[in-house]
Z-matrix of the N, CA and C atoms (Angstrom, degrees):
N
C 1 1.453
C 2 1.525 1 108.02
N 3 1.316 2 121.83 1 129.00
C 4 1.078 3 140.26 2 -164.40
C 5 1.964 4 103.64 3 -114.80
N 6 1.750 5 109.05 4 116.42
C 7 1.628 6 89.31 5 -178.76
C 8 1.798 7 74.31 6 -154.19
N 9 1.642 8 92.34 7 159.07
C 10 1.505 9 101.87 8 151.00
C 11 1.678 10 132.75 9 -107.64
N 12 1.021 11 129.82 10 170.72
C 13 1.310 12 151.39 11 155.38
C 14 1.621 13 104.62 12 -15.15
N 15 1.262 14 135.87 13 114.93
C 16 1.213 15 139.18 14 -175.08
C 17 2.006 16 105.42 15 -66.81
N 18 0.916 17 113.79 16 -33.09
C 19 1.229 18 119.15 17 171.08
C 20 1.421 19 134.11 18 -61.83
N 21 1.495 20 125.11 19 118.54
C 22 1.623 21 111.78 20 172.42
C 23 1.442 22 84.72 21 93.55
N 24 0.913 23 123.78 22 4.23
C 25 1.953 24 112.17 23 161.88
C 26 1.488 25 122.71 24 -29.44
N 27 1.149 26 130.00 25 161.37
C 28 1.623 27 105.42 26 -173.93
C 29 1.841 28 83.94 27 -116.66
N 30 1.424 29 92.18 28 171.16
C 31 1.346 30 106.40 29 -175.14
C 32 1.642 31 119.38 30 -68.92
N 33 1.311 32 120.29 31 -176.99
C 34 1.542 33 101.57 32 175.94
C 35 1.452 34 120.40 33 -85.72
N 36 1.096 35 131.08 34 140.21
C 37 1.732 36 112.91 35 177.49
C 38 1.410 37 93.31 36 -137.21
N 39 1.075 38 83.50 37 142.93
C 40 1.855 39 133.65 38 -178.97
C 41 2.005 40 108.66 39 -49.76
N 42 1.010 41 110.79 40 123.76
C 43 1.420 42 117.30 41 -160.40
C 44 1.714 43 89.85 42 -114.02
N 45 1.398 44 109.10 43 143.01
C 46 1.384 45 123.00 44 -170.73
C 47 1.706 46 105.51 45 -115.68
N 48 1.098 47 142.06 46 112.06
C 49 1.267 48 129.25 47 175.22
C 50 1.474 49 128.07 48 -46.33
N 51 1.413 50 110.68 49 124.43
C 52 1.216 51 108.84 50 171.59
C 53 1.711 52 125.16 51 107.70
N 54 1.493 53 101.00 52 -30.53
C 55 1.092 54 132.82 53 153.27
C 56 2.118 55 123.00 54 -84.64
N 57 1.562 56 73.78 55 133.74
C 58 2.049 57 88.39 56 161.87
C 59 1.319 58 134.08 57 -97.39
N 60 1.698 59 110.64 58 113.07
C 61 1.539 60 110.69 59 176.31
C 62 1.294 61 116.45 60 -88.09
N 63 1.176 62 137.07 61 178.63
C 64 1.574 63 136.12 62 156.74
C 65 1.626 64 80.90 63 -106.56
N 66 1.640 65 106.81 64 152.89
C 67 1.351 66 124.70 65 171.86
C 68 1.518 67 99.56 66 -133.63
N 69 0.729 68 125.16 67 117.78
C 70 2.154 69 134.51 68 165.02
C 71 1.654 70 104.18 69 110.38
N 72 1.475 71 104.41 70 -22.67
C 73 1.904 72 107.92 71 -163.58
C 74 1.604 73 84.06 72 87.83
N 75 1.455 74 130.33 73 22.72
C 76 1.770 75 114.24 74 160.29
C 77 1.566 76 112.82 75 -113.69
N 78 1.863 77 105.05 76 -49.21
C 79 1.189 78 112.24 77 -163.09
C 80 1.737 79 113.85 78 -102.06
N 81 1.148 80 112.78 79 137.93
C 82 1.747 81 116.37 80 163.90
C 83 1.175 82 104.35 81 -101.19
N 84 1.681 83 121.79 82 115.55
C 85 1.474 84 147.20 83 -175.66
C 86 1.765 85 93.88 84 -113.32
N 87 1.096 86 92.13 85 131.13
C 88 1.279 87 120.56 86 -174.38
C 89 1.481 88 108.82 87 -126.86
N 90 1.250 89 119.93 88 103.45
C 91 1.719 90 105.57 89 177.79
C 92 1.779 91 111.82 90 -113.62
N 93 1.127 92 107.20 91 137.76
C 94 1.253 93 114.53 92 -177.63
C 95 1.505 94 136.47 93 -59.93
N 96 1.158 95 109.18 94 137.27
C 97 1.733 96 98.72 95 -166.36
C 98 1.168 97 137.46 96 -69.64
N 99 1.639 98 107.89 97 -7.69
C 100 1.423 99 108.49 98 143.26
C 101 1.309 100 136.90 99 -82.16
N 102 1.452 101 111.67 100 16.19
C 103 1.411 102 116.34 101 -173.86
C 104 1.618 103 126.22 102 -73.30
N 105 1.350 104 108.72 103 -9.97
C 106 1.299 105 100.24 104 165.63
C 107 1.790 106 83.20 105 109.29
N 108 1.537 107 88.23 106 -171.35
C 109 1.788 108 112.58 107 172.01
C 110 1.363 109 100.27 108 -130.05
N 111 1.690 110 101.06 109 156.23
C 112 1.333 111 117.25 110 168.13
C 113 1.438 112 129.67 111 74.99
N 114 1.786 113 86.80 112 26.51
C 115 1.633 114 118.58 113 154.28
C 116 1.580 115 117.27 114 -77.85
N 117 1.533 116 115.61 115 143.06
C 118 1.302 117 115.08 116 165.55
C 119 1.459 118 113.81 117 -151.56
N 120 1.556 119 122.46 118 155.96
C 121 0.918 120 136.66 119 -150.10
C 122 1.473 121 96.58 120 -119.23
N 123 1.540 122 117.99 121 126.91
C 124 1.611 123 146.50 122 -178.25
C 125 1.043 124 142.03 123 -152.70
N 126 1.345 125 142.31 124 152.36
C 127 1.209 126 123.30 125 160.60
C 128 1.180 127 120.82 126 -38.23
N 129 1.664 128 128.73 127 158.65
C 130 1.013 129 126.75 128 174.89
C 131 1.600 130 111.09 129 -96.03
N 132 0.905 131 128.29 130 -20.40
C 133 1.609 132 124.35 131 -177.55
C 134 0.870 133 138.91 132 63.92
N 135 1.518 134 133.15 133 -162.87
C 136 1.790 135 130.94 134 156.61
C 137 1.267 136 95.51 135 -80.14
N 138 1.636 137 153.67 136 -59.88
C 139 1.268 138 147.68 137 -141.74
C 140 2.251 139 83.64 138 -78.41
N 141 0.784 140 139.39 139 -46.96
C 142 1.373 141 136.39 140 175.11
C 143 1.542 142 110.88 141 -54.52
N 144 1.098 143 117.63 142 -45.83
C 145 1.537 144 127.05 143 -168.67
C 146 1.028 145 96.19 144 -71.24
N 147 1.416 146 142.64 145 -49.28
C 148 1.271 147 147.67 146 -178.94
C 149 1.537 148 113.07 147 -58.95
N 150 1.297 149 119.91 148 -55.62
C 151 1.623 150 129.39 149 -177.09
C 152 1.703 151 101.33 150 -73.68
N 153 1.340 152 113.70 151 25.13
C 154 1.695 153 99.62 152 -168.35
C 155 1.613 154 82.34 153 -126.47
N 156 1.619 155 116.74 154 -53.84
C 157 1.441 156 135.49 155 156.81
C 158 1.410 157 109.59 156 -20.21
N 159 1.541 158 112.35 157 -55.71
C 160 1.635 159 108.89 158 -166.54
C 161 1.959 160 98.22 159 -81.05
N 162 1.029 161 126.92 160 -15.44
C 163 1.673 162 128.27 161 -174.13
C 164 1.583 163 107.39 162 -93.97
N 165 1.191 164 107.73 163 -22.80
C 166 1.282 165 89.12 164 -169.46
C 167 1.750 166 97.60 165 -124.28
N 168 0.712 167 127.71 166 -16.33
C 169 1.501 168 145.28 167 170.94
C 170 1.787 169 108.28 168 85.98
N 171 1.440 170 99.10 169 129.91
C 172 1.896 171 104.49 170 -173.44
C 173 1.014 172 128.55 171 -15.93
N 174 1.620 173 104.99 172 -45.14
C 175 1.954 174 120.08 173 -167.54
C 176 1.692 175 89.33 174 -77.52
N 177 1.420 176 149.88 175 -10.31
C 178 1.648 177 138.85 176 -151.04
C 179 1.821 178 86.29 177 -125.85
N 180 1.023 179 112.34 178 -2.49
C 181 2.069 180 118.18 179 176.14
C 182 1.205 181 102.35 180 -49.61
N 183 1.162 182 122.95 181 144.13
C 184 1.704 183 118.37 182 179.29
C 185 1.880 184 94.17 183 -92.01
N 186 1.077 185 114.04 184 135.57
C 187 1.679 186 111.31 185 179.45
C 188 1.357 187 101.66 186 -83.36
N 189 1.448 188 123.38 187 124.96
C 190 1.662 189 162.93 188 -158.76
C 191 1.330 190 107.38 189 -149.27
N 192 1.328 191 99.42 190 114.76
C 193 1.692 192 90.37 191 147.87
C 194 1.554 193 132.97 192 -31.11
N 195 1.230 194 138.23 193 177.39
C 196 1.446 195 126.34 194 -164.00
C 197 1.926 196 92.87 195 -105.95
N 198 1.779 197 111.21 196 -22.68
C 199 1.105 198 108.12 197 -175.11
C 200 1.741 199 120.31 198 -63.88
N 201 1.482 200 89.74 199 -38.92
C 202 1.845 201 114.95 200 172.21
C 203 1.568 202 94.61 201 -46.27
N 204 1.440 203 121.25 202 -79.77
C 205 1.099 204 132.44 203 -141.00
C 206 1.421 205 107.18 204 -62.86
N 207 1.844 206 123.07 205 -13.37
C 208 1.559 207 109.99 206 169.42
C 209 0.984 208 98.26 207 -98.69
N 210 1.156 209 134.89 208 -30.00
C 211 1.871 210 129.50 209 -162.47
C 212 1.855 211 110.70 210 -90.05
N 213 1.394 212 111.61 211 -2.60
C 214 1.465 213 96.18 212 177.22
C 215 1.197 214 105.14 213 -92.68
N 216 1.186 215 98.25 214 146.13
C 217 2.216 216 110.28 215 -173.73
C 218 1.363 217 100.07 216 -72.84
N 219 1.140 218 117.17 217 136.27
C 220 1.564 219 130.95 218 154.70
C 221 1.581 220 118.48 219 -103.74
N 222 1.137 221 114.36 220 -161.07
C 223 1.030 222 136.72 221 162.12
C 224 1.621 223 144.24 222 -127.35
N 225 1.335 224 117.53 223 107.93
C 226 1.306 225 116.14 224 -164.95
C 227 1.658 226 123.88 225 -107.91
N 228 1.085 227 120.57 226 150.70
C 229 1.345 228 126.41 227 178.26
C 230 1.995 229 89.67 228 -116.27
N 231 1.071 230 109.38 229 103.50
C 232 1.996 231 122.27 230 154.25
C 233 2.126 232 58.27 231 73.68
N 234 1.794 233 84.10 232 -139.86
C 235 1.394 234 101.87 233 -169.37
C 236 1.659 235 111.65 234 -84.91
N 237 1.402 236 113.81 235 10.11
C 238 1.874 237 102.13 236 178.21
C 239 1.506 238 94.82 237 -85.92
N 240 1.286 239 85.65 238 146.71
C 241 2.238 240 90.03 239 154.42
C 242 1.415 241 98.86 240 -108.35
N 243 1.809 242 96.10 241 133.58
C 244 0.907 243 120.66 242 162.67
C 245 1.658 244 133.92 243 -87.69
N 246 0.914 245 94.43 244 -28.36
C 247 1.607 246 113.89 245 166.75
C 248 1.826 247 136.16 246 -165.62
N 249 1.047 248 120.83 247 146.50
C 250 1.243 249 126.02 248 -155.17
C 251 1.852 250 101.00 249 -110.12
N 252 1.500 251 152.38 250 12.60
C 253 1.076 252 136.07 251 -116.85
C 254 1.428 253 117.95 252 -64.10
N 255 1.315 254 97.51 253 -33.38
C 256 1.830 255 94.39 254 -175.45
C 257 1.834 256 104.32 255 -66.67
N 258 1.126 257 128.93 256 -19.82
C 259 1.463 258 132.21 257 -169.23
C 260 1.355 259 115.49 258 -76.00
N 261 2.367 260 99.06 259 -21.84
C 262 1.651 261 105.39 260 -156.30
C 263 1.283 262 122.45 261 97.31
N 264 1.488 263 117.09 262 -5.97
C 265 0.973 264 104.12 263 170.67
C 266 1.687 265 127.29 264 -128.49
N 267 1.296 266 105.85 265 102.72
C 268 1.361 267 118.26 266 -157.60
C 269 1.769 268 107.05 267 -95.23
N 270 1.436 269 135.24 268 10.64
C 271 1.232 270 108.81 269 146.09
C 272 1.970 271 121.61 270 84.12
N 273 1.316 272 96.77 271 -137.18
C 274 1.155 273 93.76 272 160.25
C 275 1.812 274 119.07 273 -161.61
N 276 1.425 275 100.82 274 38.13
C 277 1.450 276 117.05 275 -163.72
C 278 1.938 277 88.50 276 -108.41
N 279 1.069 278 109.13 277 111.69
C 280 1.873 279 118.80 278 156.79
C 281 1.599 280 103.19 279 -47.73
N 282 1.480 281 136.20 280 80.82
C 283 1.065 282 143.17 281 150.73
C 284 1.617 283 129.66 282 -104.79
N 285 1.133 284 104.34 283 163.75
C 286 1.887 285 107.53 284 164.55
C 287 1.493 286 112.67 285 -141.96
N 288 0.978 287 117.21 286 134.28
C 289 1.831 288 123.93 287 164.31
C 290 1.227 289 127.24 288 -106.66
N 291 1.118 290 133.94 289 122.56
C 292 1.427 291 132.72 290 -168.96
C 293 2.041 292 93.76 291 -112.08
N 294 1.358 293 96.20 292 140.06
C 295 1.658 294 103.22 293 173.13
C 296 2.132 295 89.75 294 -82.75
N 297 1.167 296 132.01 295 136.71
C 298 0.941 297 129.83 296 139.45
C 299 1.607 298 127.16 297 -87.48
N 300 1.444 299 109.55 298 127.73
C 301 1.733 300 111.71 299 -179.58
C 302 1.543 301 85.80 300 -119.48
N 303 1.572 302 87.69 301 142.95
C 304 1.706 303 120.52 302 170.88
C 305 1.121 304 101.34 303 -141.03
N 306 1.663 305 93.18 304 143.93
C 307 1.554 306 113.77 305 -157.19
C 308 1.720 307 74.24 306 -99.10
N 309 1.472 308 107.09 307 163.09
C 310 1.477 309 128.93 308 168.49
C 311 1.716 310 101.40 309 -99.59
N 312 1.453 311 94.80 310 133.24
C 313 1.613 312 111.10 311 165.73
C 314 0.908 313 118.60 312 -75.71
């Protein structure tokens, strides 16, 4: 399991259909071009962990460390999450996430 430092999170930014952002300098989010507008890409948090808890029900939670579970980016519409992908839980937003690894020079 691969996570970072809960701290220094970056803010949410705004995902354009069809197009690929990097979000953290980790992930390439890709959102689909039927996805609509007024998607954005974030940590998922406790207020995420919770709205993922109530959809899928506690006992169906994928078991994560607690560090994973704020620092992996989701996806949000205003304040719902719509999807979680690296967690499994993809929702109903046409997305993709790629982990990016960089080697050190």
């Amino acid at each position: 399991i691969v996570c970072r430092e809960a701290r220094h999170l970056p803010p949410p930014l705004a995902l354009v259909p069809g197009r690929t952002i990097t979000w953290d300098g980790r992930f390439a989010v890709r959102l689909g071009e039927d996805a609509g507008q007024g998607i954005s890409v974030a940590a998922l948090g406790e207020e995420g962990w919770s709205q993922l808890a109530e959809r899928l029900g506690r006992d169906q939670l994928p078991r994560v460390p607690q560090a994973v579970r704020i620092t992996a980016p989701a996806l949000w519409r205003d304040d719902r999450l719509c999807a979680a992908p690296l967690l499994g839980y993809n929702g109903d937003i046409p997305a993709s996430m790629t982990f990016l690894t960089r080697t050190a020079v």
